[in-house]
Structure formats: C-alpha cells, structure tokens
C-alpha positions in Angstrom: 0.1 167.4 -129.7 0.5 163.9 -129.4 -2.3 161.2 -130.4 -2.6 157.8 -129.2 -4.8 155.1 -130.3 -7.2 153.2 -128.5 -5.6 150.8 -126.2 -7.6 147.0 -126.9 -6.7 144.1 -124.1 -5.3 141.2 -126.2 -7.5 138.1 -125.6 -7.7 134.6 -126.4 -10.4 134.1 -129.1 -13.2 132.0 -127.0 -15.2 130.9 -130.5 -15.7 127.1 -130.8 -13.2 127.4 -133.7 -10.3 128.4 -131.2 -11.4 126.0 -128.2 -14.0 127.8 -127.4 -17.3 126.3 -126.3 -18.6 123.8 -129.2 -15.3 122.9 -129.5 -14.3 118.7 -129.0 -11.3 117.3 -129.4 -10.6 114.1 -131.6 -9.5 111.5 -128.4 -9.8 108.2 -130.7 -6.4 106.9 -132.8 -6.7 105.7 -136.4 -6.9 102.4 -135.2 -9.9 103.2 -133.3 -11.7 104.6 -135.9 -11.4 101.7 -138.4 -14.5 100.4 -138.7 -16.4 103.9 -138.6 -14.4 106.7 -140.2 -12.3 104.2 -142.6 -13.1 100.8 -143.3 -12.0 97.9 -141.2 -8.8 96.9 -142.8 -5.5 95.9 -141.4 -2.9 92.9 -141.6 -0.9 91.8 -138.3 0.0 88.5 -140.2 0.0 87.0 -143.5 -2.3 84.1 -142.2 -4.9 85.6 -140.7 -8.3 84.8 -141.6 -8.8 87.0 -144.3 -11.5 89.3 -144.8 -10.8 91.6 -147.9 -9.3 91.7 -150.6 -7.9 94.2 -153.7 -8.3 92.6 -156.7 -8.4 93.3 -160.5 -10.4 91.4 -163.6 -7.8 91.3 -166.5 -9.7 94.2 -168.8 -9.0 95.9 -172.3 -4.9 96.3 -171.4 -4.2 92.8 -172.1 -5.8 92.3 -175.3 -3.5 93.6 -177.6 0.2 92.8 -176.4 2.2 91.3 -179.0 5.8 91.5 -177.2 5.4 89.3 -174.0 9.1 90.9 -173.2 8.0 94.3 -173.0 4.7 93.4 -171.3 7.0 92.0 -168.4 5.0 88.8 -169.4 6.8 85.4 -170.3 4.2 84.5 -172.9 1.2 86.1 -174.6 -1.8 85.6 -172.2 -5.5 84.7 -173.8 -7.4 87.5 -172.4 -10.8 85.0 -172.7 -9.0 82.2 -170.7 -7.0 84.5 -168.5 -10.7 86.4 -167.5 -12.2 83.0 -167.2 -9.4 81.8 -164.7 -9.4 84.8 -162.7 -13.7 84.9 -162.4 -13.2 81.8 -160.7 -10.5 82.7 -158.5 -12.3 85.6 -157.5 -15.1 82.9 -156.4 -12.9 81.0 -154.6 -12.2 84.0 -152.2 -16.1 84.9 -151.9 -17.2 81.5 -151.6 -15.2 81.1 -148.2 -16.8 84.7 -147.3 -14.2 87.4 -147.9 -14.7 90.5 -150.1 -13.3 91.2 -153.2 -13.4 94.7 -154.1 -12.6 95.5 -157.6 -9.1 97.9 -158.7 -11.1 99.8 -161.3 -10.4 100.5 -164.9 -6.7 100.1 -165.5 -5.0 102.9 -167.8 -4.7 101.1 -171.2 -0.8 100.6 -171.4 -0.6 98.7 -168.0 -1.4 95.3 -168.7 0.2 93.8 -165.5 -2.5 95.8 -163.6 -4.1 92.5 -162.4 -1.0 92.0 -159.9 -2.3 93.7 -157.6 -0.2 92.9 -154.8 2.4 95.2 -156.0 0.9 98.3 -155.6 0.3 98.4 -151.8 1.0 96.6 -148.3 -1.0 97.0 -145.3 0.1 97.4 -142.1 -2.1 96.9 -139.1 -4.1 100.3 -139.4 -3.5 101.6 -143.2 -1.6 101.2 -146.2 1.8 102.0 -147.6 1.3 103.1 -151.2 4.2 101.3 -153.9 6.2 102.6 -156.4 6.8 100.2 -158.9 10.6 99.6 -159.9 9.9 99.3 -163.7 9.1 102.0 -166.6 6.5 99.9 -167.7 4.5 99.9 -164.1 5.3 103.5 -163.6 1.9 105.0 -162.3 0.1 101.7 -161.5 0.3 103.6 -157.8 -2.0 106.6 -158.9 -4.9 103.7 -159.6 -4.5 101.5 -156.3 -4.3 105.3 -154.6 -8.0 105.9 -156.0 -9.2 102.4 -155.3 -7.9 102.7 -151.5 -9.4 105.9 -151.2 -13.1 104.8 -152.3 -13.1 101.7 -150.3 -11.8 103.9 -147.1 -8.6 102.1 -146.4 -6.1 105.1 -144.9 -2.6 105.5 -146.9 -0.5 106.5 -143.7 2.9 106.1 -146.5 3.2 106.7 -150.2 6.7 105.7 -151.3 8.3 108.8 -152.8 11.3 110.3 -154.5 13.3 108.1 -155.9 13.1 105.3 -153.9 10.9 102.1 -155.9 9.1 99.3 -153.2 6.4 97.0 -154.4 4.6 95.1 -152.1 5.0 91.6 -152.7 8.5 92.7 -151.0 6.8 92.7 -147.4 6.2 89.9 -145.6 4.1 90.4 -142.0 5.5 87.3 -139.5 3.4 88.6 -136.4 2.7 92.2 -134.8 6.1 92.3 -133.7 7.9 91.4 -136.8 7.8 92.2 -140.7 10.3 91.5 -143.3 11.0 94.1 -146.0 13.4 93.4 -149.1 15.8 94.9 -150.5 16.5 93.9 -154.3 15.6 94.4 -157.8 11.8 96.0 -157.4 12.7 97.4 -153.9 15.4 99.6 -153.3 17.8 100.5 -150.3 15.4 103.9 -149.7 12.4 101.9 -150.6 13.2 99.2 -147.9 14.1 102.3 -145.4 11.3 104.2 -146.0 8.4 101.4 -145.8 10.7 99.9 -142.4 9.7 103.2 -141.0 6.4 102.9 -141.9 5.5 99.7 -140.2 8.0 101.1 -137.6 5.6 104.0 -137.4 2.7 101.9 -136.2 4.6 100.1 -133.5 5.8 97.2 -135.3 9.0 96.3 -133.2 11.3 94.6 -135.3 10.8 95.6 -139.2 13.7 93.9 -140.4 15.3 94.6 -143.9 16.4 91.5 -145.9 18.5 91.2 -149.1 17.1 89.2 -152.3 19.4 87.3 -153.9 20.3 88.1 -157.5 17.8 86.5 -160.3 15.1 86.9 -157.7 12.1 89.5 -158.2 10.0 89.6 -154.8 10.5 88.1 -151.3 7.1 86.3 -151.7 9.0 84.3 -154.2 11.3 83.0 -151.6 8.5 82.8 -148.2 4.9 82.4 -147.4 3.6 82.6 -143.8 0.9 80.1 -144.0 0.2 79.2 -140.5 0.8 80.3 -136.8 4.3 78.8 -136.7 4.4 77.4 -140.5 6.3 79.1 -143.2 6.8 77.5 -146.6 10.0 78.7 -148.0 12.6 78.1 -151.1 16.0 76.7 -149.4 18.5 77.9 -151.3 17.0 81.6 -152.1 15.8 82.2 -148.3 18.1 85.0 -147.0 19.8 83.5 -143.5 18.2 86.5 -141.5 14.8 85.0 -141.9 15.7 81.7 -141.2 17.0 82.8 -138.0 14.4 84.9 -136.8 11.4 83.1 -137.6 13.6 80.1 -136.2 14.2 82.4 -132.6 10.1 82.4 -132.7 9.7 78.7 -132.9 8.6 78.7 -136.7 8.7 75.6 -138.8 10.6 75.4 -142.2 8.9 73.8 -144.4 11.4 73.5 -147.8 9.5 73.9 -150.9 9.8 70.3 -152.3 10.6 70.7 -156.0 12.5 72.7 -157.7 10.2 72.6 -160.8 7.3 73.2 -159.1 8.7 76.0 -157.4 9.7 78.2 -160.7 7.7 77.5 -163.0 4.5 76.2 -161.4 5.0 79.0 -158.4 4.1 76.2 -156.0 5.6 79.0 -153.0 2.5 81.8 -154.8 -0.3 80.9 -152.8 -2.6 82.7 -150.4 -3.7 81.7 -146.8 -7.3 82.1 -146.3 -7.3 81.0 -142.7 -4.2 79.8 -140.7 -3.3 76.4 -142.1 -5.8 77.0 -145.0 -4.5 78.0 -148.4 -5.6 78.9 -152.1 -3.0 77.4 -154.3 -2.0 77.5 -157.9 -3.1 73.7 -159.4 -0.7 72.0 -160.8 2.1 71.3 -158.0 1.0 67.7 -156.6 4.5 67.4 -154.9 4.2 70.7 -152.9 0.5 69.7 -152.2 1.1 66.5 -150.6 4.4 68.0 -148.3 1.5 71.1 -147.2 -1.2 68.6 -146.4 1.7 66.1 -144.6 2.4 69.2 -142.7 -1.1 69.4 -141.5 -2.1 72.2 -144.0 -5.7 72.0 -146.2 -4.7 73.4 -149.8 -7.6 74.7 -152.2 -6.2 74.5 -155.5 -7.4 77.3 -158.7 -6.7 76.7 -162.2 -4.5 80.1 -163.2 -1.7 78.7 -165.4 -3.0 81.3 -168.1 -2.5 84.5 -166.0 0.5 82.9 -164.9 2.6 83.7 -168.3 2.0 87.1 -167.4 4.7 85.9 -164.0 2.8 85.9 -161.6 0.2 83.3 -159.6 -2.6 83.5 -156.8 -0.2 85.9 -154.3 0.5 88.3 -157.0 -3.0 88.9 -157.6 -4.2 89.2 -154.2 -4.0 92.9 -152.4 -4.8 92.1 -149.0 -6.6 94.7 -147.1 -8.0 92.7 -144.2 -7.2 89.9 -142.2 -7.8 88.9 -138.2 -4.8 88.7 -136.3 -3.3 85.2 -134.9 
C-alpha cells in the first residue's frame, strides 16, 4: 500500500516580518534622514558656511619624536606650543559658531594624527573613509572610522584593497563638480574608487586630475574660497582645473609669492563662509592680494604645527557646510 503525506497549500507568510500587517517600509533617502537618524553633515562646496568640523588636539604621540624624517615632520614640533597653537585655532572656529568635535585618542605611534583632513572627505550626504599612502599613517582610518561613527556622520565608501586616497586630494567646486587627484598619496584606484563615490551621490562631473611630481595633496595646489573665487599655485595647477572652473566663470586668483606659498602655506587656509577665510599668519603678500580681491582673511598663529607639514587645511576635517 502506498502512503502519502499530508498535502499543505504553500502561502505567503502574512507576519509583519514578511510584509505583513505592522509592516512599513523605509520611503525617506539618506539625505533625508540627515538631521534625525545621522547627524546633519554634508559638503556641496568647499566655501560653504561651515558648520562642523573633525579636529584633533596634538596628544601624547607627539611628545617623543626624535627623527622629524620618520615622523613625516620637517622639524621637531614643541608639543606645549604646538597644543597652545592649536587651542586657539580650535577657538577661532567656535568663536564664529561652528562645532568642533574632537578625533579621540590617537594610537601612540601616529603622531601626524592632528591632520585630520587626510583621513576622510565628505560628500553631500556621508563620508568616504581614506587610506593613507604611507607606512607610517597606516591605520589612522580605523580612528577617523570610530570618531565618524560616534558623531553619526554615515561612511557610504571606505577606500579598500590596495588602492591609498587621502582626502586633502578632493576638492568640491559645486554640486555638480569635484576634483579628485591622482599622485603620490592618491593612487589611480584610489582616484577611481572615491570618483565613484561622489559619482554615487549624483555628483555629475567627478573629474580625476594629475599632481605634478614634488607635489603631496591637491589642496596644496587649489582652495575654493568663494562662489566664483579660487586661490591657486600657477605653475603646479593641473590645466584641467583651470579649464573647468574657467567654463564656470571662476576667477584665478595666482598665489602671489612663491615663498609664502611653500613654506608659509599661504594656499592652507580654510573658508569659514564664502569670501571669509582662516589663514595661516605670516603671509602679508597673499593677505593683501585676498583682501584686494574682496576676500576678509582671519589669520591663526600655527607655524609650530606647521614643521609637522601641514597648516590650517590639513587640520580641518570638514563634516558640514551649507551649500552656495
């Protein structure tokens, strides 16, 4: 004789967890939801009156290098000074109402931690996490990760394999066009992957650039620092930016020493506002060509965490600005 077993109807579940009723679907975009799920963040320009900032007080890691070389440093730094400088700094951006939220410890063998423009860039609804070209930087990502993560910023891209990008390598024009480098920090996969990225969140034009050789990050070469104003170094600037930002009715604005340009990293400055900038002190020639422009310069006293080679934009990790 032959048995059969029961015959069951096959059903859609009907439980809330399978659609059922309970169930509601997530309608709003991350965009819509910064604010309330993640923090308001975002940068659709790199003058934009800024709201937020990543930042990092110089800690225990610098207070015991002895080989400037190895540090990535071009002299020894005093921690007191360089702490002092940066406290001030740090004012500077709270005194004009933005908020400066702190990195966190740094692991003890990263004493370039306080740059912490390097480890991120922000697009208009999240960040793209860095991966730092050199040895000595390796990891600095893991920290900037955790720092993200407890202030609610979203990480929509974390650089990976073995491509390197670090973010002083992006430059946001508008939100239709960003510049990304390709040199020594950044490499061809690097460039490709955090292109995409922006891509990815409807930038139209993410345009890849080459640094020239003897050149570490594109912010050493450009700085949007108003609506149609960028400040940039002539003979490093590569032609594709001139031509685009000139196709959008930008104004060049040649750095106006040479001197003041390397080693007082006139170009390193941060816009607070559009046509309102946090400077390093020290460059009275590029001072007086921003303010002929129309442009009101704040200057800060950093020269000591600037033998560690980097000024006022390396130390800044933007988070939040207003679009133009």
């Amino acid at each position: 004789m032959i048995t059969t077993t029961p015959h069951f109807a096959l059903e859609q579940a009907r439980d809330a967890a399978h659609g059922g009723d309970g169930w509601r679907s997530r309608e709003k975009t991350t965009a819509d939801e910064l604010g309330s799920i993640w923090a308001n963040c975002g940068v659709r320009s790199e003058c934009g009156t800024l709201h937020a900032v990543l930042m990092h007080r110089p800690g225990p890691e610098i207070d015991a290098i002895t080989d400037a070389g190895a540090a990535l440093w071009h002299a020894i730094v005093d921690p007191a000074r360089a702490r002092d400088q940066h406290d001030r700094l740090a004012e500077v951006y709270r005194s004009h109402g933005v908020v400066v939220h702190e990195l966190g410890p740094a692991c003890p063998d990263k004493p370039n931690s306080y740059f912490c423009r390097d480890v991120f860039a922000m697009t208009s609804m999240g960040a793209i996490l860095a991966r730092p070209a050199s040895a000595s930087r390796a990891g600095e990502e893991r920290t900037a990760a955790a720092a993200l993560a407890r202030i609610g910023v979203p990480i929509l891209h974390s650089v990976f394999g073995a491509a390197t990008f670090e973010g002083a390598d992006v430059a946001v024009v508008n939100e239709d066009l960003v510049f990304v480098a390709e040199g020594q920090r950044t490499n061809r996969e690097g460039a490709r992957q955090v292109a995409r990225a922006f891509e990815n969140t409807g930038v139209a034009q993410a345009e890849i650039v080459q640094l020239p050789y003897g050149c570490g990050h594109l912010d050493g070469m450009l700085n949007i620092i108003d609506r149609d104003l960028a400040l940039i170094y002539p003979t490093q600037l590569p032609w594709r930016i001139y031509e685009l930002l000139k196709a959008r009715g930008f104004r060049l604005l040649d750095i106006p020493d040479a001197g003041e340009a390397r080693r007082g990293m006139a170009i390193n400055m941060v816009p607070l506002a559009p046509g309102v900038v946090v400077m390093p002190q020290g460059n009275p020639i590029t001072r007086a060509a921003l303010e002929s422009a129309g442009v009101e310069c704040l200057e800060v006293e950093v020269d000591e965490l600037m033998k560690g080679a980097g000024s006022v934009h390396c130390m800044t990790g933007v988070i939040h600005r207003d679009p133009v």
